[in-house]
LOTORZA-811982 format. One record per residue (C-alpha): residue number from 1; residue in three letters; x, y, z. Coordinates in steps of 0.1 Angstrom, whole numbers, plus 2048, in hexadecimal, padded with zeros to 3 digits. Example, Ala and Ser with C-alpha at 12.3 -4.5 7.8 and 13.67 -1.06 7.14 Angstrom:
<atoms>
{n:1 | res:ala | px:87B | py:7D3 | pz:84E}
{n:2 | res:ser | px:889 | py:7F5 | pz:847}
</atoms>
This chain:
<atoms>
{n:1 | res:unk | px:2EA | py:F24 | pz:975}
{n:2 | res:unk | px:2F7 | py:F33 | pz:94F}
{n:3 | res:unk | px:308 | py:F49 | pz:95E}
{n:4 | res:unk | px:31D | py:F35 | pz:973}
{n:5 | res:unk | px:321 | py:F1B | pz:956}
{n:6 | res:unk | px:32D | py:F36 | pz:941}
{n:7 | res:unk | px:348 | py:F46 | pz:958}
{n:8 | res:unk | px:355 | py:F1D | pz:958}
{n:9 | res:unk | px:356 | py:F1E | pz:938}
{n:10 | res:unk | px:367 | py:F42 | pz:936}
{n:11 | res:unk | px:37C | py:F35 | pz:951}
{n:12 | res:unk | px:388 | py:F17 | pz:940}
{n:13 | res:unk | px:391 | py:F29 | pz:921}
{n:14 | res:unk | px:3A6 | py:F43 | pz:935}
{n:15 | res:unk | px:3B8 | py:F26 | pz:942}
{n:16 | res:unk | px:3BF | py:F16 | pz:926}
{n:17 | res:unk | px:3CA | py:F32 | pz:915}
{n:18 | res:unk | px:3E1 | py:F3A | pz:934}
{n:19 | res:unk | px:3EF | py:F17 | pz:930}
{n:20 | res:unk | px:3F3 | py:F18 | pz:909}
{n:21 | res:unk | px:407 | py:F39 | pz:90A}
{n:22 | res:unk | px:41B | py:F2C | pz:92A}
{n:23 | res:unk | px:426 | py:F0C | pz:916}
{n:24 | res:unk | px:42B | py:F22 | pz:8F2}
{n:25 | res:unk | px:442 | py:F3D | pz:90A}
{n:26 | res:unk | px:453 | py:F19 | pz:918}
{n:27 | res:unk | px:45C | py:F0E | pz:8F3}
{n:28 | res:unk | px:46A | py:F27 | pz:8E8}
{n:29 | res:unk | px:481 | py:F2E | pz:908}
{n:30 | res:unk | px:48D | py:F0C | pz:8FD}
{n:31 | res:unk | px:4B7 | py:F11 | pz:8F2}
{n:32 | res:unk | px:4BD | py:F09 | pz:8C8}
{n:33 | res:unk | px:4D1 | py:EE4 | pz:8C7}
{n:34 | res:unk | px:4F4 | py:EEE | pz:8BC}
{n:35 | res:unk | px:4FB | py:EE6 | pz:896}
{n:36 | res:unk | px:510 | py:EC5 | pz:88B}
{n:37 | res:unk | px:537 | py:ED6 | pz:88F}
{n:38 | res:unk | px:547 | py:EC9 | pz:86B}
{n:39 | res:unk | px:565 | py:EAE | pz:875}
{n:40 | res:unk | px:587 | py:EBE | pz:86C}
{n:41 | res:unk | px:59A | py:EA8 | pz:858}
{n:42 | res:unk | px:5BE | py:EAC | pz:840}
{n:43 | res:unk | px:5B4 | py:EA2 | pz:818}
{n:44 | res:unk | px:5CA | py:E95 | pz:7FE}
{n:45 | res:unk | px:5C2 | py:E92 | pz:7DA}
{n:46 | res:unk | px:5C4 | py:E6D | pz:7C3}
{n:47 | res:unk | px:5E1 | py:E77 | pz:7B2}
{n:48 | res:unk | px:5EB | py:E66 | pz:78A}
{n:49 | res:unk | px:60E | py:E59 | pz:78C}
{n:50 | res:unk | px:623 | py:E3B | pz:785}
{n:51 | res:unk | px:61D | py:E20 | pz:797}
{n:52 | res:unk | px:63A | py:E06 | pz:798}
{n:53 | res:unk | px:639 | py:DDE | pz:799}
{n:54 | res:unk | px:64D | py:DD8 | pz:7B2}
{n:55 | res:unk | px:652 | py:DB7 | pz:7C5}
{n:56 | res:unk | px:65C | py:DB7 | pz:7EA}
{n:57 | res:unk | px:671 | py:D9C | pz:802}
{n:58 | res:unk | px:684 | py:D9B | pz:822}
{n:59 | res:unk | px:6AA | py:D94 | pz:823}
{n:60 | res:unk | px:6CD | py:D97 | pz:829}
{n:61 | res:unk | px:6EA | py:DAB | pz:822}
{n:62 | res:unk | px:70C | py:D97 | pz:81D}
{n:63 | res:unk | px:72D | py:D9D | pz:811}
{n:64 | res:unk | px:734 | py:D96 | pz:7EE}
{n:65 | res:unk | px:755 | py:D8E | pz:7F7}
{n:66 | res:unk | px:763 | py:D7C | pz:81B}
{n:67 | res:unk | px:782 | py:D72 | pz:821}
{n:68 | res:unk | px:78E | py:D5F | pz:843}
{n:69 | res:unk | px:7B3 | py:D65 | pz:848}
{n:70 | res:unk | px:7C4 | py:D48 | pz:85C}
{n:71 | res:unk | px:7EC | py:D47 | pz:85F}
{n:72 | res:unk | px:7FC | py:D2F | pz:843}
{n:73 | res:unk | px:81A | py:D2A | pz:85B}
{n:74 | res:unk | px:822 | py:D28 | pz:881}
{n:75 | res:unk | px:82D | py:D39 | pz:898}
{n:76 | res:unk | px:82D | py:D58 | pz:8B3}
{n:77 | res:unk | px:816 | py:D74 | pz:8A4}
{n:78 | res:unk | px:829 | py:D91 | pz:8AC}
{n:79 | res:unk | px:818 | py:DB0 | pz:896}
{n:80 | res:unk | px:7F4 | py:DBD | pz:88F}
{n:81 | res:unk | px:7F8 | py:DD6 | pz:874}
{n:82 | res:unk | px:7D3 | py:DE3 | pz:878}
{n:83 | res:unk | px:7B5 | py:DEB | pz:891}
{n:84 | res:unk | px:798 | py:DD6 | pz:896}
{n:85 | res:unk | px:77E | py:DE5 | pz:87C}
{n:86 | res:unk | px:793 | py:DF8 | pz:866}
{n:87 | res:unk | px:797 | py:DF5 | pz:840}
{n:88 | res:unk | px:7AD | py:DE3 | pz:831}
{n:89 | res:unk | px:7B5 | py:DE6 | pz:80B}
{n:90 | res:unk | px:7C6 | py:DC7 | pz:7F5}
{n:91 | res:unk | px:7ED | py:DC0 | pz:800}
{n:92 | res:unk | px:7EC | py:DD5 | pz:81E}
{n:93 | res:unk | px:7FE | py:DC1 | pz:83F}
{n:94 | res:unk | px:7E7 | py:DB4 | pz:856}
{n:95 | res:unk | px:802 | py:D9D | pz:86F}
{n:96 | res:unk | px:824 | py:D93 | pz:871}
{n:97 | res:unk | px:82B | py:D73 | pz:881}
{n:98 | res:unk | px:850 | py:D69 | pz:890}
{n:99 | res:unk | px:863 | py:D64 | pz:870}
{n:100 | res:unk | px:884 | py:D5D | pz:880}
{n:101 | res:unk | px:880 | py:D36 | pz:87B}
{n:102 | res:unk | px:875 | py:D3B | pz:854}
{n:103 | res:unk | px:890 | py:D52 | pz:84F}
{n:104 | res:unk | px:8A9 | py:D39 | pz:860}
{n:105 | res:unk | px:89B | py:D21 | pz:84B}
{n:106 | res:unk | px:8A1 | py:D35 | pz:828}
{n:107 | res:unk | px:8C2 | py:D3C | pz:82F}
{n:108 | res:unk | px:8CD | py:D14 | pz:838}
{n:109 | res:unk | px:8B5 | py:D0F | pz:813}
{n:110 | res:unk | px:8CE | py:D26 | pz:805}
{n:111 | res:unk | px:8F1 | py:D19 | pz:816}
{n:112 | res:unk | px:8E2 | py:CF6 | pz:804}
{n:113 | res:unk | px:8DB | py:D05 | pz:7E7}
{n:114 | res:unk | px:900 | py:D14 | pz:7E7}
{n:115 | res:unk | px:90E | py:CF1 | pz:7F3}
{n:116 | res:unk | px:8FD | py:CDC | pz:7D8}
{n:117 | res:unk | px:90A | py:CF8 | pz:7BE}
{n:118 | res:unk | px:931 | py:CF0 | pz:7CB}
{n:119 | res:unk | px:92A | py:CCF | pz:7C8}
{n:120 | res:unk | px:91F | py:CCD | pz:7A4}
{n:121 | res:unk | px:93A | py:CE5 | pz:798}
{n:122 | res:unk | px:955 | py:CC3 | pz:7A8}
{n:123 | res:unk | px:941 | py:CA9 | pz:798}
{n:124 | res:unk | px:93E | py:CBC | pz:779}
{n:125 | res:unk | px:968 | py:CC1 | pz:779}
{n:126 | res:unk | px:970 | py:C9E | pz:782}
{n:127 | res:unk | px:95B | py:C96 | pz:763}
{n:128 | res:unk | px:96A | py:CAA | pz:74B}
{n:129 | res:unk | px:98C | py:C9F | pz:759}
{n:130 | res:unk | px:983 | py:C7A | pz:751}
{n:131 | res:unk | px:977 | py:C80 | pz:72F}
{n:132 | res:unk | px:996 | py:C85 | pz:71B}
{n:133 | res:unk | px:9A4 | py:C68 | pz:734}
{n:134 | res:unk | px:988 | py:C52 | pz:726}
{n:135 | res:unk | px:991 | py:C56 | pz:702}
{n:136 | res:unk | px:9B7 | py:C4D | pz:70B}
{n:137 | res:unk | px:9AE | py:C2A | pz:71E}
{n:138 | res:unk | px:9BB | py:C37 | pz:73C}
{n:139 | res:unk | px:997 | py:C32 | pz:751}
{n:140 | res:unk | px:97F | py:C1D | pz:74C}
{n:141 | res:unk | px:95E | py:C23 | pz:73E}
{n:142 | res:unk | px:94C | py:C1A | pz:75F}
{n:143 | res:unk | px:95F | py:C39 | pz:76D}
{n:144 | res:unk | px:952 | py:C4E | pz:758}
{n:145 | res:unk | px:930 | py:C47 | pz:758}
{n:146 | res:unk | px:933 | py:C4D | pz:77F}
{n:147 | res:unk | px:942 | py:C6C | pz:77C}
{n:148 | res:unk | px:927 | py:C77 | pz:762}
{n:149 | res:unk | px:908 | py:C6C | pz:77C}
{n:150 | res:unk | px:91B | py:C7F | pz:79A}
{n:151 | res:unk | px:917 | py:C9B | pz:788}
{n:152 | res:unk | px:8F6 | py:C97 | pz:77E}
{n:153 | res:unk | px:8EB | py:C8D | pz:7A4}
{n:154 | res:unk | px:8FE | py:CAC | pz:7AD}
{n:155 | res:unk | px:8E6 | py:CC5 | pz:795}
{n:156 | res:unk | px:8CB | py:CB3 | pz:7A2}
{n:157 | res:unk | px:8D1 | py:CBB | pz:7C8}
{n:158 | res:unk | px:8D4 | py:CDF | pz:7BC}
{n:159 | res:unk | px:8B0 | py:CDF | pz:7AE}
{n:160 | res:unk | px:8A6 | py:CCB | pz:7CE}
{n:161 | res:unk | px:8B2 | py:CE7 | pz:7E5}
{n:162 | res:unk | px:8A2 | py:D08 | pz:7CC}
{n:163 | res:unk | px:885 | py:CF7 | pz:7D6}
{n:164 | res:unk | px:88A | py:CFA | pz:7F7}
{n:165 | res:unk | px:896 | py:D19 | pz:7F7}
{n:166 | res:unk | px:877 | py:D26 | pz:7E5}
{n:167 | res:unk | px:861 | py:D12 | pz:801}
{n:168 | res:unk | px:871 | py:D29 | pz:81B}
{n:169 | res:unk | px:86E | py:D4A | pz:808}
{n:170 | res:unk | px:84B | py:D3F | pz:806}
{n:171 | res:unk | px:84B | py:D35 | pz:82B}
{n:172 | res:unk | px:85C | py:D55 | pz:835}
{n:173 | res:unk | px:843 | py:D6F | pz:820}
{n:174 | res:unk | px:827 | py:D5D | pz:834}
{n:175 | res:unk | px:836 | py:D65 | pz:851}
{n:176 | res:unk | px:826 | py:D87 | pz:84A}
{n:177 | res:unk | px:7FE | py:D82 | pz:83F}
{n:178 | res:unk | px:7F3 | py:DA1 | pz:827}
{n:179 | res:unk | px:7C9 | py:DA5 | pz:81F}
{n:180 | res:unk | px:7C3 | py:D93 | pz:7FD}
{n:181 | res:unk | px:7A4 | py:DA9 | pz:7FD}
{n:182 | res:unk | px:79A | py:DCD | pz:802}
{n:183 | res:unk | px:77D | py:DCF | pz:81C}
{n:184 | res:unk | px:777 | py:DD5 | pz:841}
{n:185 | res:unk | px:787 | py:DC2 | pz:85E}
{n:186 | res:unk | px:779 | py:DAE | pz:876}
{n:187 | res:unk | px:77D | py:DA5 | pz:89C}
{n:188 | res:unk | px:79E | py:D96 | pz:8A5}
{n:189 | res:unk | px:7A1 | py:D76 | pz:8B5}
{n:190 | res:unk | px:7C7 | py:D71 | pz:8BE}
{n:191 | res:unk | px:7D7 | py:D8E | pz:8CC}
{n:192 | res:unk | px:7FF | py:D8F | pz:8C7}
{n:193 | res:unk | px:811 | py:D7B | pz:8DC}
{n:194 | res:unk | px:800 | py:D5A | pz:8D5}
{n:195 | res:unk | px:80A | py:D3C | pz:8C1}
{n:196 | res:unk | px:7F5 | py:D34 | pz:8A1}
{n:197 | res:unk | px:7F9 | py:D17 | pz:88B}
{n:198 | res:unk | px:7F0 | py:D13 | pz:868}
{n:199 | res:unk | px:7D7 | py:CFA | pz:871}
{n:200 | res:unk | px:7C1 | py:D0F | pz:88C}
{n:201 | res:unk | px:798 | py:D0E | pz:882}
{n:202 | res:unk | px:796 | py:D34 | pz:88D}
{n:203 | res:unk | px:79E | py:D52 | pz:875}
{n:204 | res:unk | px:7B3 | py:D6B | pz:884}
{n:205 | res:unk | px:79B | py:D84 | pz:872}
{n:206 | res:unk | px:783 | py:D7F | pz:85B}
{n:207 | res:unk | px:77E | py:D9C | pz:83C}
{n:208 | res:unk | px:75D | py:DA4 | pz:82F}
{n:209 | res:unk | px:75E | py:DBC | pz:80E}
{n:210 | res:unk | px:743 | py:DD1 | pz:810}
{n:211 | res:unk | px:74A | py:DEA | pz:7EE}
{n:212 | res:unk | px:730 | py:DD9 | pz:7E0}
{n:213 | res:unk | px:71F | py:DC3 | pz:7F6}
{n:214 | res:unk | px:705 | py:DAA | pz:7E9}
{n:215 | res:unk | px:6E1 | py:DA2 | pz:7F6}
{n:216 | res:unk | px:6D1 | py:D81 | pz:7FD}
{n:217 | res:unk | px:6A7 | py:D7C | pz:7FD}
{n:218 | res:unk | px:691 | py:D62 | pz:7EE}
{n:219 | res:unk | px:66F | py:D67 | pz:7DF}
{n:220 | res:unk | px:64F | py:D50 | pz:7D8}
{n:221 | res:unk | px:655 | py:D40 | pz:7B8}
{n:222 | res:unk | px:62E | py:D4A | pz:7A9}
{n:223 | res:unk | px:646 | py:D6E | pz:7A4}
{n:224 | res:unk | px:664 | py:D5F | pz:793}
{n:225 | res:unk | px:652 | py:D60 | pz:772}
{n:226 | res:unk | px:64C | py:D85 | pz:775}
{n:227 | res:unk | px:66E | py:D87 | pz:77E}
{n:228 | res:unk | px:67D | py:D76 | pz:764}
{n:229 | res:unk | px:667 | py:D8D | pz:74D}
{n:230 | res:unk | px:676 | py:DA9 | pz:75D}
{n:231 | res:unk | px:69B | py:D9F | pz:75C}
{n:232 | res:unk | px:697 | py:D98 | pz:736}
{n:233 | res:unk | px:68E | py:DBD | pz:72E}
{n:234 | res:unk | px:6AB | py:DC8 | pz:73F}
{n:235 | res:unk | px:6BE | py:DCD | pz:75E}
{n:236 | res:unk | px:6A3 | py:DC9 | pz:77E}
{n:237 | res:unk | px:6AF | py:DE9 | pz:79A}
{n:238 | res:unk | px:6AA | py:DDC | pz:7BE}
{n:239 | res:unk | px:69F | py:DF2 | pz:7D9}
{n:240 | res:unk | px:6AA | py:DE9 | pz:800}
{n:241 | res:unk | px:69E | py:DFA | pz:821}
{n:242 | res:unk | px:6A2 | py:DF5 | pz:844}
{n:243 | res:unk | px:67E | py:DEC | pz:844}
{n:244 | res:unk | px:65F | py:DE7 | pz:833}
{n:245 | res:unk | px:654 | py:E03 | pz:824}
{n:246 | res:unk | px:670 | py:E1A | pz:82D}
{n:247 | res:unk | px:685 | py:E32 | pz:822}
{n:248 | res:unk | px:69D | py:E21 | pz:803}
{n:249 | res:unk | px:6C2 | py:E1C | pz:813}
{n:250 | res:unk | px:6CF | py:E11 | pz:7EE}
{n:251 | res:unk | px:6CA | py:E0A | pz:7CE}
{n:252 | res:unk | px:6D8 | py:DEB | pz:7B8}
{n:253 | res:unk | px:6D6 | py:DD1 | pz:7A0}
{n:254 | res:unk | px:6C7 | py:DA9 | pz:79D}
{n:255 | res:unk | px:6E5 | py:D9A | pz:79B}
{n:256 | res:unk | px:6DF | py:D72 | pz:79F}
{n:257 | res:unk | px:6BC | py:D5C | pz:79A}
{n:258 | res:unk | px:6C3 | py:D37 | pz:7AB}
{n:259 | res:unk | px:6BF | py:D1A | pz:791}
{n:260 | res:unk | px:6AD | py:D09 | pz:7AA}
{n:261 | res:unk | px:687 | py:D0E | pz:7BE}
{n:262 | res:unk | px:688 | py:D03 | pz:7E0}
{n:263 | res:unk | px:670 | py:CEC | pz:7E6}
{n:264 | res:unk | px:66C | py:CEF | pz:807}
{n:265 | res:unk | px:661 | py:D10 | pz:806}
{n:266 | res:unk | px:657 | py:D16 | pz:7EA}
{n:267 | res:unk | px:66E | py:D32 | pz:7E0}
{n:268 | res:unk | px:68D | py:D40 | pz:7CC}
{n:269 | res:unk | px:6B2 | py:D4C | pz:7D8}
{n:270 | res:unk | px:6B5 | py:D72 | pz:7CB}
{n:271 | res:unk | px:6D9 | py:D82 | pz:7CC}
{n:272 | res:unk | px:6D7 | py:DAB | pz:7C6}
{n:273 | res:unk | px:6F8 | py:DC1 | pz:7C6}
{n:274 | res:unk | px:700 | py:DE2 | pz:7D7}
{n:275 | res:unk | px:71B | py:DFD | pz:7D3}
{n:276 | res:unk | px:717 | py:E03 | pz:7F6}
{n:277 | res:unk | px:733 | py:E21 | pz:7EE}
{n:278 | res:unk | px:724 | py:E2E | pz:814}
{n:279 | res:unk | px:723 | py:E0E | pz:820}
{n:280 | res:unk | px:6FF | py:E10 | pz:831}
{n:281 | res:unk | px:6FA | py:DEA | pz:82B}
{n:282 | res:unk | px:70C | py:DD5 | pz:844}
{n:283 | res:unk | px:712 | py:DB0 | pz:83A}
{n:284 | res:unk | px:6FB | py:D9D | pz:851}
{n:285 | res:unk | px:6DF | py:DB4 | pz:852}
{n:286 | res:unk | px:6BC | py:DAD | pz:84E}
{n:287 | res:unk | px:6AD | py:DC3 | pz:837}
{n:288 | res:unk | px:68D | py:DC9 | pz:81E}
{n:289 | res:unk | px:693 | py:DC3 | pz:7F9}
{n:290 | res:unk | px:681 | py:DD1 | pz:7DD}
{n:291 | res:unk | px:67F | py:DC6 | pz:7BA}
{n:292 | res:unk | px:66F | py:DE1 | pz:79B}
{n:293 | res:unk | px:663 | py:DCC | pz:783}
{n:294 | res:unk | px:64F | py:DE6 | pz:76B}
{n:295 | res:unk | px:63D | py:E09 | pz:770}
{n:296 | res:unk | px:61B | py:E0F | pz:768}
{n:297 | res:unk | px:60F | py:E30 | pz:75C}
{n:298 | res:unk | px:5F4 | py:E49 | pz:764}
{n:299 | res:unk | px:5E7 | py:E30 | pz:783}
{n:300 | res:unk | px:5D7 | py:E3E | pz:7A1}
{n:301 | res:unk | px:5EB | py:E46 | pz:7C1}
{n:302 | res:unk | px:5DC | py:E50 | pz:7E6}
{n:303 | res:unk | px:5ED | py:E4E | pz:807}
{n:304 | res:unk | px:5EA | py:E2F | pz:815}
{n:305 | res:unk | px:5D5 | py:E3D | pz:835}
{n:306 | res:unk | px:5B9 | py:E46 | pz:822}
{n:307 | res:unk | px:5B1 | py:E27 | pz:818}
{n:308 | res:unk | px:599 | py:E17 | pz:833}
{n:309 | res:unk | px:58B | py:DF5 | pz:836}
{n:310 | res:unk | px:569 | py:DEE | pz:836}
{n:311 | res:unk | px:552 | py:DD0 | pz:83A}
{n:312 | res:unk | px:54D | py:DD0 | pz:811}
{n:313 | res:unk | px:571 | py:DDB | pz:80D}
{n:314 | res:unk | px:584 | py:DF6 | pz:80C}
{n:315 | res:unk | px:57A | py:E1E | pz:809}
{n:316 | res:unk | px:588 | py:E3F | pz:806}
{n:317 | res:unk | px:572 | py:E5B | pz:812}
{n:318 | res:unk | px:56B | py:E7A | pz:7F6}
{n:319 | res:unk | px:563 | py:E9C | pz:7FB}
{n:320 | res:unk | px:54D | py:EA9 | pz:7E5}
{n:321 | res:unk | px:545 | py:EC8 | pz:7DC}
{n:322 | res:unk | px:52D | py:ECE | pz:7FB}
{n:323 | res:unk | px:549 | py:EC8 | pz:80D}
{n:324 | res:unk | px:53D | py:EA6 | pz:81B}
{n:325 | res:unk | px:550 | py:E8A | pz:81F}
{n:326 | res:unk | px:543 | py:E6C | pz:809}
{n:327 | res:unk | px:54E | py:E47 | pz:80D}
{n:328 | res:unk | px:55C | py:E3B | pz:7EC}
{n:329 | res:unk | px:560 | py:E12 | pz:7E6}
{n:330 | res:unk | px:586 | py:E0A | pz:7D9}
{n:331 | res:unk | px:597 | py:DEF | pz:7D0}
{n:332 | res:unk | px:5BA | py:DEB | pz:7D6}
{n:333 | res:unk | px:5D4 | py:DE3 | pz:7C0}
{n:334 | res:unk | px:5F2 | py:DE0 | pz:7D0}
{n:335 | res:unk | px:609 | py:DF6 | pz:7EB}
{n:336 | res:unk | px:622 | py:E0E | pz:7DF}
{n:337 | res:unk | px:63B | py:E18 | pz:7FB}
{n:338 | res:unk | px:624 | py:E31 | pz:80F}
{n:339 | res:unk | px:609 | py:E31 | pz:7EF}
{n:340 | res:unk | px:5EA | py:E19 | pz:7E8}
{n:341 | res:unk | px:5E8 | py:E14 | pz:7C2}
{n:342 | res:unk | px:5C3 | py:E19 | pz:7BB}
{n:343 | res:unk | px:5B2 | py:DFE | pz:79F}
{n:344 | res:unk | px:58F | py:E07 | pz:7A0}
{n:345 | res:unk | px:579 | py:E22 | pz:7B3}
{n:346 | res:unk | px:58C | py:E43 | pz:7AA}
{n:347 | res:unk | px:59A | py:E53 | pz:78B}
{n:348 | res:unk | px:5B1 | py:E6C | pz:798}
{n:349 | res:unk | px:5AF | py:E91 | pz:7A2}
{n:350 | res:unk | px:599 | py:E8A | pz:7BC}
{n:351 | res:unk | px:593 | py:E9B | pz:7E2}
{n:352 | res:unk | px:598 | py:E81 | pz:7FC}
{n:353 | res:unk | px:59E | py:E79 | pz:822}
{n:354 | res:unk | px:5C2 | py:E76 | pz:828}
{n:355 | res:unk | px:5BB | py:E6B | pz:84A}
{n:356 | res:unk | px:599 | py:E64 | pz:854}
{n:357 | res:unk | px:590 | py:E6A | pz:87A}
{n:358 | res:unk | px:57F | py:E4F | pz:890}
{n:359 | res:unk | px:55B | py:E6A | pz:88E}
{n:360 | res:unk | px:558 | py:E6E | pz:86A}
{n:361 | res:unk | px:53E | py:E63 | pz:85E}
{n:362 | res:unk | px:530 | py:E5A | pz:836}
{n:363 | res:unk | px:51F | py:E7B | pz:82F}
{n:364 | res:unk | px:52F | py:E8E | pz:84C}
{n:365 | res:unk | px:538 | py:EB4 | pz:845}
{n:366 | res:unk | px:55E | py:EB5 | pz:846}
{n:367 | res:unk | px:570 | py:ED6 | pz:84C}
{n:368 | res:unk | px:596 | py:ED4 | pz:83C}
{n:369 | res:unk | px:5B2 | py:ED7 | pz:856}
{n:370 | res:unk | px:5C2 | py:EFC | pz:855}
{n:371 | res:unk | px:5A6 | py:F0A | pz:840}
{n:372 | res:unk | px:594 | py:F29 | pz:856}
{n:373 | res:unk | px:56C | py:F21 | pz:855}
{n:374 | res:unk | px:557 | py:F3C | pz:84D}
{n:375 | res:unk | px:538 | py:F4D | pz:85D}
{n:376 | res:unk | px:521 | py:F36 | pz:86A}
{n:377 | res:unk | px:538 | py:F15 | pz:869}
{n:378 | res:unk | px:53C | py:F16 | pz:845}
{n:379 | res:unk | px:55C | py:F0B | pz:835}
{n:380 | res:unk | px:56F | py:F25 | pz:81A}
{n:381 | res:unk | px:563 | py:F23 | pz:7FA}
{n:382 | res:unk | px:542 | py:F15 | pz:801}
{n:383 | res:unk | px:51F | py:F24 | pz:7F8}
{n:384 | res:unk | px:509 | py:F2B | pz:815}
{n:385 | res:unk | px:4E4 | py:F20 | pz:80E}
{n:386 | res:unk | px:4D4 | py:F46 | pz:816}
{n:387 | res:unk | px:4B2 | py:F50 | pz:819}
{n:388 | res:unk | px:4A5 | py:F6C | pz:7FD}
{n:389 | res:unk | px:4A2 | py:F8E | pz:811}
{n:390 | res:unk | px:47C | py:F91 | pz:80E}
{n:391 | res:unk | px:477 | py:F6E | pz:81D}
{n:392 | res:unk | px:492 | py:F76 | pz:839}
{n:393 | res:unk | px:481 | py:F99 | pz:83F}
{n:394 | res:unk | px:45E | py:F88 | pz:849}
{n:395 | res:unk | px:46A | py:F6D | pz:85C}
{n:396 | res:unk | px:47B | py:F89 | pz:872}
{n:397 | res:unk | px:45A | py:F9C | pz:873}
{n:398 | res:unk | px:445 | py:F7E | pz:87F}
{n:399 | res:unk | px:45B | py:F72 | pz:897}
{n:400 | res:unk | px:44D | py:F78 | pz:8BB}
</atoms>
């Protein structure tokens, strides 16, 4: 009876033994979980530069100088000195229109004038003929007065038709219509051939100067005392681009503050003016305005990408000098362009996120786009955490 109580309990222990080094052998077959990969991301660093006050508004380019040419005369237009579109400069001929009628008319103002001139040299004769005739009795007074008011009428009537002569000189050099501006033609919208009248509603062209060209916006009037601020320090330098934002098309000046606030909206009419010597602004467009007020020194600059939002605000994400990436609280001061000016959270010279991927995570190791890891998934110019050699040696000894 021991002895078969004993070889159970021998027997037991042989199978639990078998069953202890079958699960240990089990274990370690088990494959090592893979290490956390480090997130590749591109880095930036808060940069110290000048940070500009700037103000920003939508609006629209215009000429700062329009002229609609209509005909001052009628008649056949019979000429078009230019193509749609082209330049023009001051004085240059634009149309002709008929001028046979005008010049008709001149030259019967001139005959008149040349008529009236015969007729005062008789009246003037037949008075100076009754004069000594006077003083001898032999007419009467009353004749002489007459003769003296004929040839005052007849003077008269020669001053009567200069003016008509000079009516049709000025008729017949409007015959031909010259640009009183230099600038860039419109469309035409009477070809020749037609009749136009001096009293037709349509231009025959319209003229827009664009060598400068002005600018038209409006901003909220809780900025028109900064403005104002601004404008009595010195000349205030607009900027204009096709879009928020974007790249600058041209620079210029504040030329006009309105008198008035709207009080509808709430706002104030701006006028700016461009050289526009490449003529990149086109009267009509809609473009984004700019207005530097002041520059502030030594202010913190980042991209604006690396600025995130959070629930408690906005963050940046540091690397430190593990390499990790730490989430940094920010506040915001205002956008620059492409660049968020930084008021609080960061003093400059610091590693950051330009661009944070959707997988980083606070704390996450971040390996820096371009940069070669080292051995064992370390990034360059990182210090491995090594065992000492002793300590190494005799965990390689007992290992199974």
């Amino acid at each position: 009876m021991r002895a078969r109580t004993l070889f159970s309990i021998m027997l037991l222990l042989a199978l639990g033994g078998g069953f202890y080094y079958w699960q240990q052998q089990r274990t370690d077959d088990k494959p090592m979980a893979p290490a956390k990969r480090a997130v590749t991301v591109e880095t930036t660093t808060a940069r110290l530069g000048d940070a500009a006050i700037q103000i920003s508004a939508i609006g629209q380019i215009v000429s700062s100088h329009s002229v609609a040419i209509r005909p001052q005369v009628s008649g056949t237009l019979q000429k078009v000195f230019f193509a749609e579109g082209a330049s023009v400069k001051a004085g240059d001929k634009l149309f002709e229109i008929d001028p046979a009628p005008y010049r008709a008319a001149l030259q019967q103002a001139e005959a008149q004038v040349a008529r009236d001139r015969a007729g005062v040299q008789a009246a003037e004769t037949q008075e100076q003929r009754l004069l000594p005739l006077a003083e001898k009795g032999y007419v009467t007074p009353q004749e002489l007065l007459d003769a003296k008011a004929a040839a005052a009428q007849a003077r008269a009537s020669v001053q009567v038709s200069q003016a008509a002569v000079a009516a049709a000189r000025v008729n017949m050099d409007r015959a031909v219509i010259r640009a009183p501006i230099a600038g860039r033609t419109g469309a035409l919208s009477v070809k020749t051939g037609n009749i136009v009248s001096a009293g037709d509603a349509t231009p025959l062209v319209t003229i827009n100067q664009l060598q400068p060209v002005q600018a038209e916006f409006t901003v909220p009037q809780a900025q028109l005392a900064a403005l104002q601020q601004a404008m009595s320090a010195g000349p205030v330098t607009i900027a204009v681009s096709a879009q928020t934002g974007g790249p600058t098309l041209a620079e210029g000046r504040l030329l006009f503050v309105d008198n008035t606030i709207d009080a509808t909206t709430g706002t104030v009419k701006l006028k700016a003016e461009f050289a526009n010597a490449d003529e990149k602004l086109w009267p009509g467009t809609f473009v984004s305005f700019t207005a530097t007020l002041a520059t502030e020194p030594n202010r913190v600059l980042v991209p604006e990408l690396a600025v995130q939002p959070g629930a408690d605000g906005s963050f940046v994400y540091v690397v430190d000098g593990e390499g990790k990436a730490q989430l940094t609280p920010v506040k915001v001061a205002r956008q620059l362009g492409s660049e968020i000016v930084i008021a609080e959270g960061l003093q400059g010279g610091e590693t950051i996120v330009a661009r944070a991927p959707r997988d980083l995570k606070p704390g996450a190791t971040v390996q820096v786009a371009g940069a070669k890891p080292t051995a064992g998934g370390e990034q360059p110019g990182r210090k491995g955490k090594h065992k000492p050699e002793g300590e190494a040696a005799a965990s390689k000894a007992a290992a199974p």
